[in-house]
N, C-alpha and C positions, 0 to 999 in steps of 0.2 A: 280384838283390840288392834292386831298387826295390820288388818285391811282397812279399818276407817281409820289408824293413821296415815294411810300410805305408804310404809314400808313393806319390808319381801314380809311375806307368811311363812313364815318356820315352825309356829308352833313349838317355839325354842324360846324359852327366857334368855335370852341373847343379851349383850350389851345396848343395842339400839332399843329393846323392848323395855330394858331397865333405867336408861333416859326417858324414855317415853313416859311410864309411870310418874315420872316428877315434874311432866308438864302439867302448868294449870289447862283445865277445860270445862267443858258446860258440864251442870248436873246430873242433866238428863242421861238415860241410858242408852246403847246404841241398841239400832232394831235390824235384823238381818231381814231385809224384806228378800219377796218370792222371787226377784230379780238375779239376787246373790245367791240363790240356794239352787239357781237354773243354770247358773255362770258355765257349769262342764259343760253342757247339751247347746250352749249358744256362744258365738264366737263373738256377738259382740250383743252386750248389755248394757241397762241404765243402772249407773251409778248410785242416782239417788231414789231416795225412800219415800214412798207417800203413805202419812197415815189414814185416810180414805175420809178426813174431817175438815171444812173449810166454814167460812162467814160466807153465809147467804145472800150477802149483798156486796155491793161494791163502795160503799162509805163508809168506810170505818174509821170511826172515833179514839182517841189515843188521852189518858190525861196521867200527868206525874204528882205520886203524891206523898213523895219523899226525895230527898238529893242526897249526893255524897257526903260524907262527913269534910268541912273544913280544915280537921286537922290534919284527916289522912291524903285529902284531897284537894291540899289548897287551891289549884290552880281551875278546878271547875268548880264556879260560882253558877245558880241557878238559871238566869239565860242562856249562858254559854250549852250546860248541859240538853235545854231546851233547844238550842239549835244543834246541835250532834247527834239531838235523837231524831228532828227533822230530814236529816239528809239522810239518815238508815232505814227510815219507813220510805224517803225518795229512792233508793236503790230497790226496793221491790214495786213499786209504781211504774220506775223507766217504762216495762216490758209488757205492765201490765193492766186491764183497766181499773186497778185499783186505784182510791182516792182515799189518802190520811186528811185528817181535819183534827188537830190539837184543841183539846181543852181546856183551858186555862184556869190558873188559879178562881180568878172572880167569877166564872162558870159554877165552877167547884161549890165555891159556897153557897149557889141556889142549890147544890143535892145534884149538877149532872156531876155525871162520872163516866169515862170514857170505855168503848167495849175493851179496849186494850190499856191495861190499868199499871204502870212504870214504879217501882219503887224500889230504896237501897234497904234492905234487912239486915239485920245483923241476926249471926248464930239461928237458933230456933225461930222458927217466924210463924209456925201457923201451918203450915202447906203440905208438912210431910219430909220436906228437901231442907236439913238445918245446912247452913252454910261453915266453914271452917275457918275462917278468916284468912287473912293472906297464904296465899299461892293456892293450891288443891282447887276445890272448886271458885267456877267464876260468879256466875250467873243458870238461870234456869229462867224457861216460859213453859205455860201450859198453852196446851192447843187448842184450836174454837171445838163450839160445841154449847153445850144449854146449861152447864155447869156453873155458879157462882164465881170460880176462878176461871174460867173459858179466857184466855188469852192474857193472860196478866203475867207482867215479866219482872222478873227479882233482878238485883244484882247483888250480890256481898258487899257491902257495906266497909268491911274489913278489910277492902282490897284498895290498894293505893292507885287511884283511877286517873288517866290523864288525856290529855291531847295529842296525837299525832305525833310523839315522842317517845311514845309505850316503850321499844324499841333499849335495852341495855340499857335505861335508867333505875330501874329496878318500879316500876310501873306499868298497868295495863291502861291497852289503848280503848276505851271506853265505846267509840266508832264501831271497830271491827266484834267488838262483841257483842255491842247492839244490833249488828245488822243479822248476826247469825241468831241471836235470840228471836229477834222477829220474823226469822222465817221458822221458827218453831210455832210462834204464835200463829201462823198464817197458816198452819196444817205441815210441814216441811218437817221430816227429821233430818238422821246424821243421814251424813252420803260419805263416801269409802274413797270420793273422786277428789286427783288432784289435778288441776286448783280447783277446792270448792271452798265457800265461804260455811259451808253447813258443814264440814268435817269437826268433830267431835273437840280437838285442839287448840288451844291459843298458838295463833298464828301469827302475831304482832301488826303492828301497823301495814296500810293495804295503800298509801301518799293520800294525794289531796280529795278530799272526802266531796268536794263540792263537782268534781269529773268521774266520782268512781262507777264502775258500772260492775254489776253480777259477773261471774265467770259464768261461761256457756250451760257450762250444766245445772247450775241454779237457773239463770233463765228457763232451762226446758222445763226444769221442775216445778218450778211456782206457775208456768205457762198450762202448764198437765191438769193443773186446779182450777185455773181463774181464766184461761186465755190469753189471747195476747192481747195490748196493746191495739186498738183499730187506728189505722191512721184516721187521722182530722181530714174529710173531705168539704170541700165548700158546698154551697147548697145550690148550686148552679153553675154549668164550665165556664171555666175560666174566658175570658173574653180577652183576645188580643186587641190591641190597639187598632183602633179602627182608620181605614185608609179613608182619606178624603176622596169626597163624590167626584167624579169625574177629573179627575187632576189636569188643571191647564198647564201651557205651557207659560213658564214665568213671564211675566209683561214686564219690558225693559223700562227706562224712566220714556217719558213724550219728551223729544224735543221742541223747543218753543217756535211758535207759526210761525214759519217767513214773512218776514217783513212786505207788506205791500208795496210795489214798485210806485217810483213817485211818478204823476198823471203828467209832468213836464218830462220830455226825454232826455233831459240834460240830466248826467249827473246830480245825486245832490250836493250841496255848496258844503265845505266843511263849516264848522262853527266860526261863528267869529272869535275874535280875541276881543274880551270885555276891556269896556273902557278905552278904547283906543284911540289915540286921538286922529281927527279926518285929515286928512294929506290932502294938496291942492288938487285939485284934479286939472291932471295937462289936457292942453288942445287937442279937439279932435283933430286926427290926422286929415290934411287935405292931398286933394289928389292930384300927382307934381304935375308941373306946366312942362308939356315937351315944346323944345323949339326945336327947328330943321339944322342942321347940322351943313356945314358947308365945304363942299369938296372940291381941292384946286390940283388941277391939271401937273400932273409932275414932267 
């Protein structure tokens, strides 16, 4: 109990252990895998726990086929809840080539049903795991496999579920529990590590569900099953923009042709002034008369 809450190990019913007993948490029980039982002989170990069980494919089906009660739960009406459960099956796809596909009610009624099957129970339900109603336990999944209930996730019914407010209202945050059930469903037990989203405990709210991403060791864990993540390559490299054939040098504007010089060598005449009226025109000049000049004797 002392090492998947992450507290010291005493083996001492201490006051920290006797808070701890009145946290709510999942149903399921913790499994000391062979990891933790090597921990003296190895100075550094995994965390988390695999139960040696996964989905043999990579599209897994998800459908709900119950919701919270309205009186305990007013504030999650069934879309809302549908999108909450969206982004907690998105937190284990980030890293991995997993793909959720939701089934929807009007699915539902033709007879499919999803491999991973959501619903809120109250007390005895069928399973084995009866629920206790507020605070004790939260939720429980079972793990894949060929079994009738192969991944199908409870939550208490009895529990006052909410939005991203979980948090000192005297309410659980509906997000954070669903994402750690789903990695129950996905082969994942508790892990001992802190911060892990698969520790045994109600942890309360984890902020904005639509950026949240696994802590490291959930990543390695659900990675250890399914792989990672392939990044998305194109199907041919990428091609740079391509440089123009022979690049010339810019061509400046053309100046306009010189004017033909005129075939008279005189200047040309400027324009007239329109409409002008004609002036007399004076005598030609004649060419003066000289006479002899005459020079007297001083």
């Amino acid at each position: 109990m002392q090492r998947f809450a992450g507290i010291e190990e005493t083996g001492v019913l201490d006051n920290a252990t006797l808070s701890l007993m009145k946290t709510p948490r999942c149903s399921l029980p913790d499994i000391v895998g062979t990891e933790d039982l090597l921990k003296k002989r190895r100075k550094r170990r995994k965390r988390y726990t695999l139960t040696g069980l996964r989905w043999e494919k990579n599209d897994i089906t998800w459908s709900v086929h119950s919701y919270p009660s309205p009186s305990l739960s007013p504030t999650l009406y069934p879309k809302l809840v549908d999108l909450i459960l969206t982004y907690a099956f998105l937190a284990w796809s980030k890293t991995t080539p997993l793909n959720f596909h939701h089934i929807h009610s009007l699915q539902k009624n033709l007879n499919q049903e999803g491999d991973i099957r959501v619903s809120f129970p109250s007390s005895k339900h069928e399973d084995g795991y009866p629920f206790d109603g507020r605070g004790g336990t939260l939720a429980h999944a079972f793990f894949p496999g060929m079994g009738d209930m192969a991944g199908d996730t409870h939550f208490d019914n009895g529990e006052h579920w909410s939005y991203s407010y979980g948090d000192g209202t005297g309410t659980t945050d509906l997000f954070t529990v669903a994402v750690h059930e789903f990695g129950h469903a996905l082969g994942l037990s508790h892990s001992s590590f802190n911060p892990s989203i698969m520790r045994p405990y109600y942890q309360g709210t984890v902020g904005d569900i639509q950026s949240y991403t696994l802590p490291m060791d959930d990543q390695l864990a659900i990675q250890a099953i399914y792989g990672r993540k392939s990044a998305t390559r194109p199907t041919s490299a990428p091609k740079y923009p391509e440089l123009p054939n022979d690049p010339e040098l810019p061509k400046y504007p053309e100046l306009p042709n010189d004017p033909e010089p005129p075939k008279h060598p005189k200047y040309p005449k400027h324009p007239e002034l329109p409409n002008q009226p004609e002036l007399p025109r004076l005598p030609s000049p004649s060419p003066p008369i000289l006479t002899p000049r005459k020079y007297h004797k001083v």
